[in-house]
C-alpha positions in Angstrom: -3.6 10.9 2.6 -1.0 10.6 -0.5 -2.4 9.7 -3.1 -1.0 6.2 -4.0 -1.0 6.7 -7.6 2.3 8.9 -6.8 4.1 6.1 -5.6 5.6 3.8 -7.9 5.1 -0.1 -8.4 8.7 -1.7 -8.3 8.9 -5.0 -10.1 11.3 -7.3 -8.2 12.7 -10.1 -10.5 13.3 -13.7 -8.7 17.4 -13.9 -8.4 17.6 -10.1 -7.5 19.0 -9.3 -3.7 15.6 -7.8 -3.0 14.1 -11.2 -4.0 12.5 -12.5 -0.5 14.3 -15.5 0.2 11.6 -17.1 1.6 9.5 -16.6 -1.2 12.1 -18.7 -3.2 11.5 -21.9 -1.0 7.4 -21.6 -1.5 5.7 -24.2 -3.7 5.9 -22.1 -7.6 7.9 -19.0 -6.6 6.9 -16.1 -8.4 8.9 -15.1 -11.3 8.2 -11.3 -10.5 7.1 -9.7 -7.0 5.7 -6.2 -8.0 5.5 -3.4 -5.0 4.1 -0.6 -4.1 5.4 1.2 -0.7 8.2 0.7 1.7 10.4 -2.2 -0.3 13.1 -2.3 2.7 10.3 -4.0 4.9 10.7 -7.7 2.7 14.1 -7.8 4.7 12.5 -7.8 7.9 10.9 -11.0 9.6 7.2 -11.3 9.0 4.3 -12.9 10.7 1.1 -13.9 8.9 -2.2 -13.3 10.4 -5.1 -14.8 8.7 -8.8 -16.3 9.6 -12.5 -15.9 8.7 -14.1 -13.1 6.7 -16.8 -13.6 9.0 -15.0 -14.4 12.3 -16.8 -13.3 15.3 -16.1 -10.5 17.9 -13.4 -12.2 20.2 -11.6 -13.6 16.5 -11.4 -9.9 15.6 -10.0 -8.8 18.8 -7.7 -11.5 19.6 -5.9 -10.7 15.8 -6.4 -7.2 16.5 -4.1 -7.6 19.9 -2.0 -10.3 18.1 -1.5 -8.0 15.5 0.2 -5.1 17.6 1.9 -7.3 20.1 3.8 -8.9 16.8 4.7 -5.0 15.8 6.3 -4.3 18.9 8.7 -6.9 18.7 10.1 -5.5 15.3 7.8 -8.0 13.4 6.1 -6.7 10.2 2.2 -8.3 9.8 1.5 -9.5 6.6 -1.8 -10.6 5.6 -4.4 -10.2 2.8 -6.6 -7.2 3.0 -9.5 -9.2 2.9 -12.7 -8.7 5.1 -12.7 -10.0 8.7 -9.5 -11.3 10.3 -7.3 -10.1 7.6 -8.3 -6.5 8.0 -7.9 -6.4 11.6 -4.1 -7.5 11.5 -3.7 -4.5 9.5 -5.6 -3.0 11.7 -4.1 -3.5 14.9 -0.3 -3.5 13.3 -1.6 -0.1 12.6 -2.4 1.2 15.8 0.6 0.1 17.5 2.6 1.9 15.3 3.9 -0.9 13.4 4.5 -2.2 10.1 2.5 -4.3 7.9 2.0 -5.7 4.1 -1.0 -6.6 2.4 -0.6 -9.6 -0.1 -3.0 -8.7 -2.9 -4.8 -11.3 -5.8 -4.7 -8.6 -8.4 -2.4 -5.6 -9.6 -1.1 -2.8 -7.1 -3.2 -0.1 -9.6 -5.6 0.0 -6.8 -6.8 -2.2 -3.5 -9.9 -4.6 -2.7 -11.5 -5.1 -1.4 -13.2 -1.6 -2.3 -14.7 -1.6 1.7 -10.6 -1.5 3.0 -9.6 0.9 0.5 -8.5 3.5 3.0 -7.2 1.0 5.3 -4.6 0.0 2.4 -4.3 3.5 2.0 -3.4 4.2 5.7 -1.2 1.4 5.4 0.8 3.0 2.2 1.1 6.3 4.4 2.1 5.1 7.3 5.1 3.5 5.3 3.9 0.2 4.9 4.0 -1.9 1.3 1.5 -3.7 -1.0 3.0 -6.4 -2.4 1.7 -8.6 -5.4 2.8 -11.5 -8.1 0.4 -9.7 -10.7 1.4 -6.5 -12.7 -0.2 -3.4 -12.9 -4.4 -3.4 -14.1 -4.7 -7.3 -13.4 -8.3 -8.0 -12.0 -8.7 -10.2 -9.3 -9.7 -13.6 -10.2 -11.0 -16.8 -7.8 -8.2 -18.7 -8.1 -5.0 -15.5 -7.5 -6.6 -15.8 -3.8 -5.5 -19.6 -3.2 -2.0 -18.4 -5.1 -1.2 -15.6 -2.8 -1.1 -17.4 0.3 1.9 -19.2 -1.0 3.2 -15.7 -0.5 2.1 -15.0 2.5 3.6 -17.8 3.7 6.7 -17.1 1.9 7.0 -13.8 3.7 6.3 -14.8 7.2 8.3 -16.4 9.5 5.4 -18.1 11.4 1.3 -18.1 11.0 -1.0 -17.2 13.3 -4.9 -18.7 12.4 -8.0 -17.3 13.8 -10.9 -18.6 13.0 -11.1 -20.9 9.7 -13.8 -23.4 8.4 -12.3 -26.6 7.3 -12.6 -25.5 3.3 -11.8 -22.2 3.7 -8.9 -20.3 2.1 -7.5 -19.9 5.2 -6.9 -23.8 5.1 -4.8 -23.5 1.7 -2.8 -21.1 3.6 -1.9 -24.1 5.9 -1.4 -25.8 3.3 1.3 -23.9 1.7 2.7 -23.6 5.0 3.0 -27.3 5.8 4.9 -27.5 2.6 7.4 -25.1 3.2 10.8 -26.7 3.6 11.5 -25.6 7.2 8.2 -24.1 8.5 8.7 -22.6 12.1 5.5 -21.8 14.1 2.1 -22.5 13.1 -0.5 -21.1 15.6 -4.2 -21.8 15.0 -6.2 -20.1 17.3 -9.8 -21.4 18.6 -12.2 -18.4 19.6 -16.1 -19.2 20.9 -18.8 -17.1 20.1 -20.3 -16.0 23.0 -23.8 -15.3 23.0 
């Protein structure tokens, strides 16, 4: 593994080319995008894949196999790095030998959390990009993981949900997806536990 501290953060300024223009139709566009990684993949279309922290077995398979089927269409994953569903997307994006982009609540000086450190690792080495509206040594705070879904949104074409409770942050991703100006495909998944 590289060491991620070799590559550098690029701060994208709202008006430049490399702006996402989906990012300026989201609710509060960030002034700033700052990234770490492979910059070109912002031009490419996204898909967001998000769900529970704690989903079940057949959540984390189905966004495992969502995940990889998205890739091999020439779609890039985006999703937050976050236990669960999140992870998986990255996961499976991974292991198909696509692309993918974490959205992170705090600065690109390091990943959380800590347990998918290597997996945003992998994802740096394998040419992928961490993106972020916070500079460099920003902590994470409670309410940047409501604000990056915005993002998320803003850099997917379409949303795929597995596995949400009503008031989770998964929800304010819908949200922020309802409210985007000409939102495309919005696919919320059901899985049952099976015991």
């Amino acid at each position: 593994m590289q060491n991620c501290f070799l590559i550098e953060i690029v701060e994208i300024q709202r008006g430049n080319p490399e702006y996402p223009v989906g990012l300026e139709d989201t609710p509060n566009p960030s002034a700033t995008l700052f990234a770490r990684g492979n910059v070109s993949l912002l031009n490419r279309p996204g898909v967001a894949i998000v769900g529970s922290r704690n989903a079940s077995p057949n959540g984390l398979e189905i966004a495992r196999r969502i995940a990889g089927y998205i890739t091999t269409k020439g779609n890039v994953v985006i999703s937050g790095l976050a236990l669960g569903i999140g992870a998986v997307a990255h996961e499976g994006a991974l292991a198909a030998g696509g692309d993918t982009i974490p959205v992170l609540a705090h600065g690109l000086h390091t990943a959380n959390p800590r347990a998918n450190y290597k997996l945003a690792m992998r994802i740096l080495d394998t040419g992928g990009l961490w993106v972020s509206e916070h500079p460099e040594d920003v902590s994470p705070q409670r309410h940047f993981f409501v604000a990056r879904n915005r993002i998320q949104v803003g850099l997917s074409q379409s949303s795929v949900i597995v596995e949400s409770a009503a008031s989770s942050g998964t929800m304010k991703h819908v949200d922020f997806y309802l409210q985007a100006p000409t939102p495309s495909l919005l696919l919320p998944l059901i899985t049952l536990r099976i015991h």
